[in-house]
N, C-alpha and C positions, 0 to 999 in steps of 0.2 A: 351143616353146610347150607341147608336149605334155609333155613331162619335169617342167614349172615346175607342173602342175594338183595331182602325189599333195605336192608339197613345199608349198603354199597350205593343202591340205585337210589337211597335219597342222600347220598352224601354226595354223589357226584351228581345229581340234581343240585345241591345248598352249591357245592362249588361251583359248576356254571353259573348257577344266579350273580355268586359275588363277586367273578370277573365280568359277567355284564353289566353289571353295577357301574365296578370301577372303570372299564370304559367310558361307560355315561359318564360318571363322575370325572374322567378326565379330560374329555370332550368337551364339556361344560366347562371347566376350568382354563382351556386355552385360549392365549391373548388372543384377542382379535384386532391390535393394535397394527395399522402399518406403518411403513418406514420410508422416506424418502430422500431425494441428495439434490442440488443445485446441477446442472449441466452445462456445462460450457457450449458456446454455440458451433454445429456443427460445421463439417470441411467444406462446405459445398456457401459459406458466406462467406468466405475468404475473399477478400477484394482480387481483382484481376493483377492490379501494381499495385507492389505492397510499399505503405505507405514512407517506413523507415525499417526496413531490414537491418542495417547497423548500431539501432539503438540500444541502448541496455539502463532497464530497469529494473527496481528495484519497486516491488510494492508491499506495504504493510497490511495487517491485517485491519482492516476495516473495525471502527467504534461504531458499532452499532445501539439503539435505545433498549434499557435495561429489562423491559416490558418481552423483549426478544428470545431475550437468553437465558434457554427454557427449551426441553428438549420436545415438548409440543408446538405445533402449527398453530400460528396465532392468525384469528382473520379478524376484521372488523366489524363492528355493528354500528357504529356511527361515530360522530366526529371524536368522543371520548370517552367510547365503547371498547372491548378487544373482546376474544371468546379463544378458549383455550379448547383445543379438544383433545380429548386424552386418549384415542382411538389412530389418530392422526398424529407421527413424529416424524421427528428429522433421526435421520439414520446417522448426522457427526452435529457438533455442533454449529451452529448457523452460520454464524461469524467464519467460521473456518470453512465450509463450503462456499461462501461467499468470495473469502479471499481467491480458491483453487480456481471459481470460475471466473473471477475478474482476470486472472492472469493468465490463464487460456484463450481466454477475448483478446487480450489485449496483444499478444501475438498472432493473433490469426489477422488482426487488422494492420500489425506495423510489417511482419511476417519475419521478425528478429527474434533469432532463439535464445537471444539473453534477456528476457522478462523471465522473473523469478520473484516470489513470495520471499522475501525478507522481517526479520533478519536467519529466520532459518535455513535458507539456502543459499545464505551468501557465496557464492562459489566464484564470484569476478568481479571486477572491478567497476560499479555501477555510474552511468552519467547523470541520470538521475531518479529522484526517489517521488512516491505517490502515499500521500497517506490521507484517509477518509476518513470523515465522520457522516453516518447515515441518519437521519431525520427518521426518515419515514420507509418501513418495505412492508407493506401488509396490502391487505384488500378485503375480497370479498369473493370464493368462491363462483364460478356464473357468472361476476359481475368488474366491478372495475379496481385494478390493482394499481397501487402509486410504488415511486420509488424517489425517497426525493433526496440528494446530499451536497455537502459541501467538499471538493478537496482541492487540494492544493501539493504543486510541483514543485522540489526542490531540488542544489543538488547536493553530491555526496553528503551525508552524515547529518542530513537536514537543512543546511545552510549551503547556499543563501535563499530564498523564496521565490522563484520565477513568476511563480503566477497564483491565485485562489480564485476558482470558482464554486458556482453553484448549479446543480443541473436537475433538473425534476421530469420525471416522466411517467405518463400512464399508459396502460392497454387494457383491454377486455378479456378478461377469461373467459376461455372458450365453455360451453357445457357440454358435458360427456358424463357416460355411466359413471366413472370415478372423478367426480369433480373436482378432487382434493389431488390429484395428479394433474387436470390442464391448472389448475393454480400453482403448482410448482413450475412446472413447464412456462408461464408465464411470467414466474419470479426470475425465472432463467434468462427471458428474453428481454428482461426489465435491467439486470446485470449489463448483459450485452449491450444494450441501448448506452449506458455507463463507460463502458470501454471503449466504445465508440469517441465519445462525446471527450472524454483521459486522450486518445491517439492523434484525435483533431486539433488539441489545444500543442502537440507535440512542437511542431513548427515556432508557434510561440514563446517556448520555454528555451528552444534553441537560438533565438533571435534575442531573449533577453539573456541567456548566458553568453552568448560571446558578447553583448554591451557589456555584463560585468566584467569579464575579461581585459577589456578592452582598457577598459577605467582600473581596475587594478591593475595595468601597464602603466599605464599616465600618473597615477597616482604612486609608482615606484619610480618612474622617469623623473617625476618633480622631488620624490626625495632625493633621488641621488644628487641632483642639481644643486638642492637646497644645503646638503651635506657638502657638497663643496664650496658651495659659495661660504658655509660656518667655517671650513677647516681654511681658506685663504682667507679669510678677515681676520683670524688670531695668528697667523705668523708674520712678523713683524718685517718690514720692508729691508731688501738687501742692501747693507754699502755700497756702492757705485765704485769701481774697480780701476776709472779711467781719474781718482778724483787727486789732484798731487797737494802731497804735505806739506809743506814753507817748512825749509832745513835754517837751524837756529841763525840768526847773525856770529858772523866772529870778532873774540871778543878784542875789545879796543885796547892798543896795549900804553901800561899806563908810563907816564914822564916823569922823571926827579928830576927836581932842582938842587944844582949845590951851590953853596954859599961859596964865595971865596973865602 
């Protein structure tokens, strides 16, 4: 019994070693990578009168550049520079936080509950649709962020085009302990800028859909017109009812002669 005690206490010595090991070893092993999301702007930006409470949109998910999409945080190094960090991620995909927060703006500013991310939540009857293409979302941690796109208002199911613009905009991110947080924070606020800028052009789009409106009345007005003017030129003028026939002569009755 007494031999088996120093052979116990160097086995439960070897064992603790190996679970402090494997600690280490695990410790050492775990991501240190984080994660983050776009944020819609919060409640307290809501315009006082909300701009169109009765509108209903419909927005698609933004075409963002291919450099993008990519589950790392891409920042810039110069004009035709990018740096990818692999410590630093988006917790969804970009494009798709993108879209969640354009359409959270976008009702905080018209203050109408029918904006919706389309075509996945089609759930009404939409007046009109927003679809983007994005140029430019990156920057420079600490330093200066762009946001630059092109889009354009239509209505339902694409057609007809109300409008296409272009809208670019910068800010400074802020520097703090985690700097890769006030740059999100600031891609947030770059969004926002975007919805703004989609809510304001609203007015416009409504002004050029009832012209179309207007003109597809006129332009059914002139076919109907035109459609009767074809169907009264091919039938053929009536007889005149009051018009009297000339009734035959009677006939002359005829004479013999007789001879004595």
């Amino acid at each position: 019994m007494t031999s088996l005690r120093p052979r116990a206490l160097f086995l439960s010595a070897a064992l603790a070693a190996g679970l402090l090991a494997g600690c280490t070893l695990f410790q050492a092993k775990q991501d240190p990578s984080q994660f983050y999301v776009l944020n819609g702007l919060p409640a307290s930006a809501a315009p006082a009168t909300p701009s169109a409470p009765d509108v209903a949109i419909g927005v698609y998910t933004p075409d963002l550049p291919a450099y993008l999409d990519c589950p790392q945080i891409v920042t810039r190094l110069g004009s035709n520079q990018v740096a990818l960090n692999e410590f630093q991620r988006w917790a969804e995909p970009v494009n798709a936080g993108f879209a969640r927060a354009l359409v959270q703006d976008i009702a905080l500013y018209t203050g109408s509950n029918r904006i919706a991310l389309f075509p996945l939540t089609r759930t009404f009857s939409q007046e009109f649709e927003v679809y983007l293409l994005i140029f430019q979302f990156d920057g420079q941690p600490g330093g200066t962020v762009t946001l630059r796109a092109r889009w354009w208002v239509t209505g339902p199911d694409g057609r007809p085009v109300y409008l296409v613009r272009d809208s670019a905009f910068t800010r400074d991110s802020a520097l703090s302990p985690n700097p890769y947080s006030a740059y999100v924070d600031t891609l947030s606020l770059l969004v926002g800028d975007l919805a703004k800028d989609i809510v304001a052009a609203i007015p416009d789009a409504q002004t050029a859909e009832a012209a179309d409106k207007a003109k597809d009345a006129q332009d059914a007005k002139d076919a109907e017109a035109k459609t009767i003017a074809m169907e009264a030129a091919a039938v053929p003028p009536p007889v005149a009812t009051n018009t009297t026939i000339p009734s035959s002569p009677a006939p002359t009755p005829s004479t013999t002669t007789t001879t004595p």
